[in-house]
Chimera marker file (.cmm) of the C-alpha trace (Angstrom):
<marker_set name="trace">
<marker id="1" x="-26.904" y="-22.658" z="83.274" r="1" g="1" b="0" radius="0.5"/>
<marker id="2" x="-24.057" y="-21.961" z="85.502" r="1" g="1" b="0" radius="0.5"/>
<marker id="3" x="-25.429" y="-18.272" z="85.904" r="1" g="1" b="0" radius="0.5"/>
<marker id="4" x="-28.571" y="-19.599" z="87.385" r="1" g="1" b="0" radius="0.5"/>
<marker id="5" x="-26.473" y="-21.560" z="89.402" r="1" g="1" b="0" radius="0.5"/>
<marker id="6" x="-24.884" y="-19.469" z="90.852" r="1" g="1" b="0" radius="0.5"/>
<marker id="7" x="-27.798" y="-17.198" z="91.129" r="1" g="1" b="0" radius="0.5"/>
<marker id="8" x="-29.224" y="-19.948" z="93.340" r="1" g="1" b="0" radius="0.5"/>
<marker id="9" x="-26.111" y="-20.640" z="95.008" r="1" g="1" b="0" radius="0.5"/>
<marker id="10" x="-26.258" y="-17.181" z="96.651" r="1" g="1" b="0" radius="0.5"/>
<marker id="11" x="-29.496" y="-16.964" z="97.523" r="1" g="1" b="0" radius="0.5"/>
<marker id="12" x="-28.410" y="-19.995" z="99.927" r="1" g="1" b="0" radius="0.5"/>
<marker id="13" x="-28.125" y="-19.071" z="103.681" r="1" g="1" b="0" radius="0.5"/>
<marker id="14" x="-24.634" y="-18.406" z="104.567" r="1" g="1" b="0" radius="0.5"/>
<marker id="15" x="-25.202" y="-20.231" z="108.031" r="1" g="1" b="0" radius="0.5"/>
<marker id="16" x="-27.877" y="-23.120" z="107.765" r="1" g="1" b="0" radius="0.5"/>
<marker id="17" x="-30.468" y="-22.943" z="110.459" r="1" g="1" b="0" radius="0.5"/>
<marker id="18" x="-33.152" y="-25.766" z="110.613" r="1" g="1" b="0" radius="0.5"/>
<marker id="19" x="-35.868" y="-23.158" z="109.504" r="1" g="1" b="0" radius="0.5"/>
<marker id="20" x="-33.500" y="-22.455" z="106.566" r="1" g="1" b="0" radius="0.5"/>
<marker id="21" x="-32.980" y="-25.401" z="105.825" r="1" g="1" b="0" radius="0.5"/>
<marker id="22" x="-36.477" y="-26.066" z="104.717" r="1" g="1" b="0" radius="0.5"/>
<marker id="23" x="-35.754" y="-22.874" z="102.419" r="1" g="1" b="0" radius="0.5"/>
<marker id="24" x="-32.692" y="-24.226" z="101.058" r="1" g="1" b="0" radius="0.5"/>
<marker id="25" x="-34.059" y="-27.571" z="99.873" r="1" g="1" b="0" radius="0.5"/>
<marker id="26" x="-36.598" y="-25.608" z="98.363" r="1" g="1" b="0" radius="0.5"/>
<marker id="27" x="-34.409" y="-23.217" z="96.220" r="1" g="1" b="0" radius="0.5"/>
<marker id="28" x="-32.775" y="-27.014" z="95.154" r="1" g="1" b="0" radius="0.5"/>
<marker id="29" x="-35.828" y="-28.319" z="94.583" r="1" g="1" b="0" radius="0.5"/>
<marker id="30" x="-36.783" y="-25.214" z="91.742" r="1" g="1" b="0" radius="0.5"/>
<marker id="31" x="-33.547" y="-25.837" z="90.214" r="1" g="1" b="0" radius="0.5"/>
<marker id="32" x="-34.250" y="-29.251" z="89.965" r="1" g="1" b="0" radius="0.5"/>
<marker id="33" x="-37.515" y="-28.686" z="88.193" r="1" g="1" b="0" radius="0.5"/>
<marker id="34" x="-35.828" y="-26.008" z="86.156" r="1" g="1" b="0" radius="0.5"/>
<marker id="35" x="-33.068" y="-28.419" z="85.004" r="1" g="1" b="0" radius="0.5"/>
<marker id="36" x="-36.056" y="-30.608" z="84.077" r="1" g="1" b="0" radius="0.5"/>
<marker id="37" x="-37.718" y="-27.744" z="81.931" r="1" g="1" b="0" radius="0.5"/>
<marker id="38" x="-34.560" y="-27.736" z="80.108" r="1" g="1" b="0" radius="0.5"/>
<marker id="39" x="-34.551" y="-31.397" z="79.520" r="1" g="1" b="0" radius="0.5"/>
<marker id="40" x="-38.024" y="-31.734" z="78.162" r="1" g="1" b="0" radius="0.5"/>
<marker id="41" x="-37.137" y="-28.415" z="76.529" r="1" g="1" b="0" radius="0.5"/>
<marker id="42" x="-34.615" y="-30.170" z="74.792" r="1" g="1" b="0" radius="0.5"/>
<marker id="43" x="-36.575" y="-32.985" z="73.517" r="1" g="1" b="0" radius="0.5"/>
<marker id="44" x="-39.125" y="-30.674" z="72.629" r="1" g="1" b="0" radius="0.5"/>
<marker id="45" x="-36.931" y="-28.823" z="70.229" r="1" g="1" b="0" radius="0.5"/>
<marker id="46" x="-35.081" y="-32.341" z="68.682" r="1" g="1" b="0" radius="0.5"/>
<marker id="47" x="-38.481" y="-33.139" z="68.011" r="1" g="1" b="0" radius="0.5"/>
<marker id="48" x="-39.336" y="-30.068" z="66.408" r="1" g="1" b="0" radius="0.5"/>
<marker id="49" x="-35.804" y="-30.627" z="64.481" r="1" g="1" b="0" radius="0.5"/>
<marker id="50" x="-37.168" y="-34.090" z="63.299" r="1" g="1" b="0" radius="0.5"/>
<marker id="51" x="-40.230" y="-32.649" z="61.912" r="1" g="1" b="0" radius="0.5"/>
<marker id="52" x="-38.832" y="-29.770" z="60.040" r="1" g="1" b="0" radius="0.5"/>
<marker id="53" x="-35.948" y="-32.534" z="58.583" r="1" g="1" b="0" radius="0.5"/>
<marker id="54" x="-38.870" y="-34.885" z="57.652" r="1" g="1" b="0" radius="0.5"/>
<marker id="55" x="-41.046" y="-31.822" z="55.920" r="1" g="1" b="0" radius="0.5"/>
<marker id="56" x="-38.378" y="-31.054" z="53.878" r="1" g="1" b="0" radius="0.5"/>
<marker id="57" x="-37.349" y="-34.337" z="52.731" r="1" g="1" b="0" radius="0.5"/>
<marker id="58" x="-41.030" y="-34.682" z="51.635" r="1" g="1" b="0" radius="0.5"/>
<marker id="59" x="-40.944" y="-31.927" z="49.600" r="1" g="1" b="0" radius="0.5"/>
<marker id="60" x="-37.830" y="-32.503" z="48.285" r="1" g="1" b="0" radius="0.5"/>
<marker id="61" x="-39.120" y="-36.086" z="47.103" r="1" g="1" b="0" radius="0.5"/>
<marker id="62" x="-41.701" y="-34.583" z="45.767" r="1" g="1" b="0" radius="0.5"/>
<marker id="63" x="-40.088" y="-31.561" z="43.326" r="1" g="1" b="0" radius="0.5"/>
<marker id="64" x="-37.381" y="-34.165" z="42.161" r="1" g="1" b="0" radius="0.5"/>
<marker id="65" x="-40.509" y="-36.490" z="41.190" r="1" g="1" b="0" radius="0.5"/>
<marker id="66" x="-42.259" y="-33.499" z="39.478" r="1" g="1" b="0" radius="0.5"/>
<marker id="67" x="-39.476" y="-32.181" z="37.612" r="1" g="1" b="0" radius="0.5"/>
<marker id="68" x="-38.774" y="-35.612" z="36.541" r="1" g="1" b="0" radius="0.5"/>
<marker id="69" x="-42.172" y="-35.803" z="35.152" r="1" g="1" b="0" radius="0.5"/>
<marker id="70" x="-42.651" y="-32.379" z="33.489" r="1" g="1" b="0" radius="0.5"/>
<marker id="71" x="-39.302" y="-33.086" z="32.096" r="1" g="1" b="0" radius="0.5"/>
<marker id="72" x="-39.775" y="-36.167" z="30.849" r="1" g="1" b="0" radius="0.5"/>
<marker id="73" x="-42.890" y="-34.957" z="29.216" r="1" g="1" b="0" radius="0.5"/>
<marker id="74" x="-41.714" y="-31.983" z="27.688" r="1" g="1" b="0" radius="0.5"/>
<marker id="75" x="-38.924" y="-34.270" z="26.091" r="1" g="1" b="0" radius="0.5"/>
<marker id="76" x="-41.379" y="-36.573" z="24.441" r="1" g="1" b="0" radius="0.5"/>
<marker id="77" x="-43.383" y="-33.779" z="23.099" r="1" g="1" b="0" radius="0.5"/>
<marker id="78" x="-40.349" y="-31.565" z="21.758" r="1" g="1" b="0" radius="0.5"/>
<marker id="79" x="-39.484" y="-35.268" z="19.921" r="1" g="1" b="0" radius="0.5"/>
<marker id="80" x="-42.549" y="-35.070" z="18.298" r="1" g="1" b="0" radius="0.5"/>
<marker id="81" x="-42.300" y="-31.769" z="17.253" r="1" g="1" b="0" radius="0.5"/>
<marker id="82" x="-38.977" y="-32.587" z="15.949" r="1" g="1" b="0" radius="0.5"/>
<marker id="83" x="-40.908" y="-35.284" z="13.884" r="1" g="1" b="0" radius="0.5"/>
<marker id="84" x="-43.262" y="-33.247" z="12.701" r="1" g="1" b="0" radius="0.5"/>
<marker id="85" x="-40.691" y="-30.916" z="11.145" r="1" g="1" b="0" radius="0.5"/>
<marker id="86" x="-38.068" y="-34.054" z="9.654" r="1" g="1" b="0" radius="0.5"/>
<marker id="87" x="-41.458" y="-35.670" z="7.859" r="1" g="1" b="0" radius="0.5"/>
<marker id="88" x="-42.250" y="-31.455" z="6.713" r="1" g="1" b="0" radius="0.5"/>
<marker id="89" x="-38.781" y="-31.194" z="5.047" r="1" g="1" b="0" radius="0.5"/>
<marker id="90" x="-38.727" y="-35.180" z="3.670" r="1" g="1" b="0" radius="0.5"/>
<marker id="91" x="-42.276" y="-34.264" z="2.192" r="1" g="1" b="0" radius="0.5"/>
<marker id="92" x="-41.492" y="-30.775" z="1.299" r="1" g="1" b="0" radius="0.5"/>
<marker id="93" x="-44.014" y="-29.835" z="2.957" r="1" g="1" b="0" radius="0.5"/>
<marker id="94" x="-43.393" y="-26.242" z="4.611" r="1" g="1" b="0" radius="0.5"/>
<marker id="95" x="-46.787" y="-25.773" z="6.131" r="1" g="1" b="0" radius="0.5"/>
<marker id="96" x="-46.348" y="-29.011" z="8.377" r="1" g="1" b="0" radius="0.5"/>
<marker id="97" x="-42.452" y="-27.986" z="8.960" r="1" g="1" b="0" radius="0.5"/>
<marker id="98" x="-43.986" y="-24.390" z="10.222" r="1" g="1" b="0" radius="0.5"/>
<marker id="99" x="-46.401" y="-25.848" z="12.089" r="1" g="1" b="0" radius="0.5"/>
<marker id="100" x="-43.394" y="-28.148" z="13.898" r="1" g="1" b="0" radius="0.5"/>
<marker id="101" x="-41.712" y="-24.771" z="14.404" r="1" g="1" b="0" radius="0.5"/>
<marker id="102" x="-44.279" y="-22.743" z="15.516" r="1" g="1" b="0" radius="0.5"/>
<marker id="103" x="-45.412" y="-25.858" z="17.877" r="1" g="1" b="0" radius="0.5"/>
<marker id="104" x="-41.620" y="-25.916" z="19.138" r="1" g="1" b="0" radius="0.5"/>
<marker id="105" x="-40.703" y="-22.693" z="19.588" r="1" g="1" b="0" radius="0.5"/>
<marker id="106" x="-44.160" y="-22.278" z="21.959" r="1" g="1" b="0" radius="0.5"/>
<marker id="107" x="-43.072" y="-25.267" z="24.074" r="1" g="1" b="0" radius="0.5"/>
<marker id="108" x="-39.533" y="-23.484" z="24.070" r="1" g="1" b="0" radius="0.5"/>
<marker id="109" x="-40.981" y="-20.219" z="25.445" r="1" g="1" b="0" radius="0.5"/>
<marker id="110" x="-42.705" y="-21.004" z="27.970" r="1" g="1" b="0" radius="0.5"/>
<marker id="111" x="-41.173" y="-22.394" z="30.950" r="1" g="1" b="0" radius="0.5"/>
<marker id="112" x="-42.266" y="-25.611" z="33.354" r="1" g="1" b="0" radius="0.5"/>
<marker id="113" x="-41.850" y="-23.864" z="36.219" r="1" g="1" b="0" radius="0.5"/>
<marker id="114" x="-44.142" y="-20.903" z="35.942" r="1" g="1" b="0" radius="0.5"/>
<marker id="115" x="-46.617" y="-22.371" z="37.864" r="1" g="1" b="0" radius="0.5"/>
<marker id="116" x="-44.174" y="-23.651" z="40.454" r="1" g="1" b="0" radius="0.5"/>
<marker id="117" x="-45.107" y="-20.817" z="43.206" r="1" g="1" b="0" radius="0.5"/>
<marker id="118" x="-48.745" y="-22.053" z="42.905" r="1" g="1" b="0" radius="0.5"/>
<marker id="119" x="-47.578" y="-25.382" z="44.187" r="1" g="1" b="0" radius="0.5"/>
<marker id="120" x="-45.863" y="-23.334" z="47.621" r="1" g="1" b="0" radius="0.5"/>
<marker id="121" x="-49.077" y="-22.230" z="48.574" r="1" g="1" b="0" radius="0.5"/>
<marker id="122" x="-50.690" y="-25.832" z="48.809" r="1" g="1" b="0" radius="0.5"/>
<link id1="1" id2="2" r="1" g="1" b="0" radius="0.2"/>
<link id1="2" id2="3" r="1" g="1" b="0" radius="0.2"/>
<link id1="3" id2="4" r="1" g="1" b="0" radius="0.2"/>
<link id1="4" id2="5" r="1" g="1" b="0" radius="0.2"/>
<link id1="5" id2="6" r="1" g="1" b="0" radius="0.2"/>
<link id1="6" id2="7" r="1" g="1" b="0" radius="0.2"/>
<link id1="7" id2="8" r="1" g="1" b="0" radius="0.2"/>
<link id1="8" id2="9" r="1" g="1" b="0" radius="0.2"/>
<link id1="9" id2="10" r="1" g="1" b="0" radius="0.2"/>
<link id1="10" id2="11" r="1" g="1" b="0" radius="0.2"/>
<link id1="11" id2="12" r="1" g="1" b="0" radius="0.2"/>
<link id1="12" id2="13" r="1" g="1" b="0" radius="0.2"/>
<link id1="13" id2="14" r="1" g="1" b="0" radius="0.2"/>
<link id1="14" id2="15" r="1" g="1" b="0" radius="0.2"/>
<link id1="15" id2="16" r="1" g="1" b="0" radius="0.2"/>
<link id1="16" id2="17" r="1" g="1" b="0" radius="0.2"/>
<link id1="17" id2="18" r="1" g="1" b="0" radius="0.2"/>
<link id1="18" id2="19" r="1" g="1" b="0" radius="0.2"/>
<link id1="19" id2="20" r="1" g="1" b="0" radius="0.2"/>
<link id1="20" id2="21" r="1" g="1" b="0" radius="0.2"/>
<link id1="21" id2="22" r="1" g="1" b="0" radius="0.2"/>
<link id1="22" id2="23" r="1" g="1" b="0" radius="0.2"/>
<link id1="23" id2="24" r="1" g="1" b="0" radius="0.2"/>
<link id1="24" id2="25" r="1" g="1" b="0" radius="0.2"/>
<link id1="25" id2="26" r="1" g="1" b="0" radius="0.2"/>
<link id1="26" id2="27" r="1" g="1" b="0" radius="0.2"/>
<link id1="27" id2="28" r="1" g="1" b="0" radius="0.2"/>
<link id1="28" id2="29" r="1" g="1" b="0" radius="0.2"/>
<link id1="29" id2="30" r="1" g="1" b="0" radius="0.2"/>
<link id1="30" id2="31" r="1" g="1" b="0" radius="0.2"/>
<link id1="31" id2="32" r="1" g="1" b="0" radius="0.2"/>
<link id1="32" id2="33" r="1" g="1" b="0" radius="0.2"/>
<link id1="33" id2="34" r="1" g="1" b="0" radius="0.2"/>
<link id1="34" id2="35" r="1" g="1" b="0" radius="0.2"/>
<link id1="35" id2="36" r="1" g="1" b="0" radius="0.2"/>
<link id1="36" id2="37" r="1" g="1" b="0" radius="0.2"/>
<link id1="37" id2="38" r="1" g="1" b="0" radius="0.2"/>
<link id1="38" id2="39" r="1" g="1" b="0" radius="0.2"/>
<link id1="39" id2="40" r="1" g="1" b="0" radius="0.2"/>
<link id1="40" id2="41" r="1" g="1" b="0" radius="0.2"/>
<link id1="41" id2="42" r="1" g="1" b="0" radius="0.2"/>
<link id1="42" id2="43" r="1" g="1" b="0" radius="0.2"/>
<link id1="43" id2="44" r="1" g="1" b="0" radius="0.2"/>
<link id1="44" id2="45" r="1" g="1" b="0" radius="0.2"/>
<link id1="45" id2="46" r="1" g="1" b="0" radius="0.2"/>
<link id1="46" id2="47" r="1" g="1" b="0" radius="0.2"/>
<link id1="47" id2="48" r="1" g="1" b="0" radius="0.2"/>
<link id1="48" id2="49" r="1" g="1" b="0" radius="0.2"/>
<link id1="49" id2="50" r="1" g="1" b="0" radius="0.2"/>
<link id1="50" id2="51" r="1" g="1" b="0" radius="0.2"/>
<link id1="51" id2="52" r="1" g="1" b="0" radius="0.2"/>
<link id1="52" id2="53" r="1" g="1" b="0" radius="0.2"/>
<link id1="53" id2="54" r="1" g="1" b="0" radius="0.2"/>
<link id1="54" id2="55" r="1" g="1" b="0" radius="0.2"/>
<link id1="55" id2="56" r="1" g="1" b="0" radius="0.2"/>
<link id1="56" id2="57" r="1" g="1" b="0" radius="0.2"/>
<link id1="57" id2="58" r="1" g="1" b="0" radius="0.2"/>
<link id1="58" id2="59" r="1" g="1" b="0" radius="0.2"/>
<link id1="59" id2="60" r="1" g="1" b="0" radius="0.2"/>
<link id1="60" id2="61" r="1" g="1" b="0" radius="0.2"/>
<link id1="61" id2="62" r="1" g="1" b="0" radius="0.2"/>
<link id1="62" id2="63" r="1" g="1" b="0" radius="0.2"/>
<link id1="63" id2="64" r="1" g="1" b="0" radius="0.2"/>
<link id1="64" id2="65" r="1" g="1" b="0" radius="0.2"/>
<link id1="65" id2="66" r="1" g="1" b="0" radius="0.2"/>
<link id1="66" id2="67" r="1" g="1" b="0" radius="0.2"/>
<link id1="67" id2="68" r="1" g="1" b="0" radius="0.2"/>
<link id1="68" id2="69" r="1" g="1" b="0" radius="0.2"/>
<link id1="69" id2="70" r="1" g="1" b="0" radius="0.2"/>
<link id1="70" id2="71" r="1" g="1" b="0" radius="0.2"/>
<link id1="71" id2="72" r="1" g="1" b="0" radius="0.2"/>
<link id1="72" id2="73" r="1" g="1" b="0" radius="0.2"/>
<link id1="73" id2="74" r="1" g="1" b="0" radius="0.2"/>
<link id1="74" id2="75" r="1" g="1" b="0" radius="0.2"/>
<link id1="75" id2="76" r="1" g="1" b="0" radius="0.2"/>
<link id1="76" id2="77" r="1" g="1" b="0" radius="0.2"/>
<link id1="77" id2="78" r="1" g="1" b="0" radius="0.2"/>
<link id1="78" id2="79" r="1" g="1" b="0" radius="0.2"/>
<link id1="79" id2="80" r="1" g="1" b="0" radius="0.2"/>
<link id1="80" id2="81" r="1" g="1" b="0" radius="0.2"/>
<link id1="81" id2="82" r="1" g="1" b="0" radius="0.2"/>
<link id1="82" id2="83" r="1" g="1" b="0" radius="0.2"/>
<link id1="83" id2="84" r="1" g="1" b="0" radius="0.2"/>
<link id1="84" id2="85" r="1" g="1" b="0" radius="0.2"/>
<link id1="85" id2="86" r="1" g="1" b="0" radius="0.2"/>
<link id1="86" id2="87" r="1" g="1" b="0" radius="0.2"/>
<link id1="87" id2="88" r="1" g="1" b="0" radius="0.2"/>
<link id1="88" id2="89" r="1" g="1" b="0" radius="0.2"/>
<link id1="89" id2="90" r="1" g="1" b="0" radius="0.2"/>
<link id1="90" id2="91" r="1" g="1" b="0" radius="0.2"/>
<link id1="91" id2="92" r="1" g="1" b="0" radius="0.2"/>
<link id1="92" id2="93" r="1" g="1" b="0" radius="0.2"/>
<link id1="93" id2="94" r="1" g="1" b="0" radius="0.2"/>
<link id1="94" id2="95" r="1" g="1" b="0" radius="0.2"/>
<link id1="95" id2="96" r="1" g="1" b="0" radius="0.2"/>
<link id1="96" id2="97" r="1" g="1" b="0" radius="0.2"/>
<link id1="97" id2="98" r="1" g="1" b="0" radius="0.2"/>
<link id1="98" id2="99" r="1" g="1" b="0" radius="0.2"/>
<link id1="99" id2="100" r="1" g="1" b="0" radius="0.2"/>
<link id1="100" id2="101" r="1" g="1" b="0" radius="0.2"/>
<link id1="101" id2="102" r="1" g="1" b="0" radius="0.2"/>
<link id1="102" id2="103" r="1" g="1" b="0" radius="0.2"/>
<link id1="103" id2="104" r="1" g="1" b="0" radius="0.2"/>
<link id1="104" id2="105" r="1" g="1" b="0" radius="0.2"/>
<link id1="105" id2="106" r="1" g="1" b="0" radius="0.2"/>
<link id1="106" id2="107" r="1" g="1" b="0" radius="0.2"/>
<link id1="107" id2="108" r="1" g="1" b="0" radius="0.2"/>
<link id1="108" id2="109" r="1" g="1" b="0" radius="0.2"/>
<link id1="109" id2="110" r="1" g="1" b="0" radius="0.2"/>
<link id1="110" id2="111" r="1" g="1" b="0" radius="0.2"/>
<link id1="111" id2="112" r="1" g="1" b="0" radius="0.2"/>
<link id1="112" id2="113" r="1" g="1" b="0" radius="0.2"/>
<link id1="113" id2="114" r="1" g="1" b="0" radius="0.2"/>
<link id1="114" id2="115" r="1" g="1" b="0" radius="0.2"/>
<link id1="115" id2="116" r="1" g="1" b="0" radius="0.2"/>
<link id1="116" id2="117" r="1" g="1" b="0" radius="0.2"/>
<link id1="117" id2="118" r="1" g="1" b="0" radius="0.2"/>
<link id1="118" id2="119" r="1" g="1" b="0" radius="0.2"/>
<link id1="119" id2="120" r="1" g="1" b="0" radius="0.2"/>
<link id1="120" id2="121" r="1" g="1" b="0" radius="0.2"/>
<link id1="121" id2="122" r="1" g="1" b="0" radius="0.2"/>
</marker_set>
């Protein structure tokens, strides 16, 4: 700003004549408006800044409720498995305690989040 000030500074008559005076209030006048620019400029970006802060506290309120969920469901499943296999070994019943296992050890392997880069894209 003070380069463009004193870029208009200079192109100021030295000696002010009434005909450049007329010229001179002009060359104010643009900087004027340019200051302006930079004002609404301004507000423009603090507006974009709002946006962009809101945006991302949406999504973040939204992962932290997903994860919450898949979490939480994929602890009241790996509980049942866990179930399954303590009534297998009180019965002595190794098919049902495999089947716990095998159940468990799926639920292990895969992971929550494989589908997370799906949910970018939306």
């Amino acid at each position: 700003m003070i380069e463009r000030t004193h870029e208009m500074y200079s192109r100021l008559p030295k000696e002010i004549k009434q005909s450049d005076a007329e010229r001179a209030f002009e060359l104010l006048s643009e900087f004027g408006q340019e200051n302006q620019l930079t004002k609404n400029d301004k507000a423009k970006a603090e507006a974009l800044r709002e946006l962009a802060l809101a945006e991302i506290t949406r999504k973040y309120d939204f992962y932290e409720k997903l994860f919450a969920a898949v979490f939480a469901e994929r602890k009241a499943i790996t509980e049942g498995f866990f179930r399954v296999i303590d009534q297998g070994i009180r019965e002595k019943n190794n098919e049902l305690v495999f089947a716990g296992l095998s159940s468990l050890s799926g639920l292990v392997a895969s992971s929550p989040l494989t589908n997370l880069g799906v949910l970018n894209n939306q």
